[in-house]
C-alpha positions, -999 to +999 in steps of 0.1 A: -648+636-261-619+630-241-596+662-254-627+684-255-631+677-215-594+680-213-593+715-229-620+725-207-602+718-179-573+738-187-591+769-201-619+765-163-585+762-145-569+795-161-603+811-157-599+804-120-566+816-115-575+847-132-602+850-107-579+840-076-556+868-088-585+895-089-591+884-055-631+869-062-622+839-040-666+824-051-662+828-089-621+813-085-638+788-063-668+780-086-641+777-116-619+756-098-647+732-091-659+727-127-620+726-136-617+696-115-649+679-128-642+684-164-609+670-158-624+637-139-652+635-166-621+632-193-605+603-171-638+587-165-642+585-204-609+576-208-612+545-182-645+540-199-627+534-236-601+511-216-624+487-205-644+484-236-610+474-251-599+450-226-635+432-229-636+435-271-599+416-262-612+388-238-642+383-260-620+377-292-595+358-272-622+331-257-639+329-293-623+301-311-612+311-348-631+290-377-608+269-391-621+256-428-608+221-427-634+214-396-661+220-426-641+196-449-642+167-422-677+177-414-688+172-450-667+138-454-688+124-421-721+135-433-711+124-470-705+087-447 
């Protein structure tokens, strides 16, 4: 999703530049604007992916792993 907002961005920005040169300052104008959204929409998902990362991270980090000899003393008190 990221590269397709990214390419959009581009291809709206060359779009307005084509208008600027043909001197239609509203449709260069319009073009420009959705250039500059589609490229903010791209960093927003980017940002987006970042922070699911960093969570999935702190999430794994304050999980404690299972270590299987807490099940072997666990067995040998209940087998008390």
């Amino acid at each position: 999703m990221i590269r397709v907002f990214q390419i959009l961005a581009v291809i709206l920005a060359g779009v307005a530049v084509f208008f600027w040169w043909r001197e239609n300052t509203d449709w260069a104008f319009a073009s420009g604007v959705f250039a500059a959204a589609s490229y903010f929409l791209s960093l927003r998902f980017q940002m987006k992916e970042r922070v699911m990362a960093a969570d999935a991270e702190k999430e794994a980090a304050a999980r404690p792993e299972h270590d299987p000899s807490d099940d072997e003393d666990q067995d040998q008190l209940v087998q008390k």
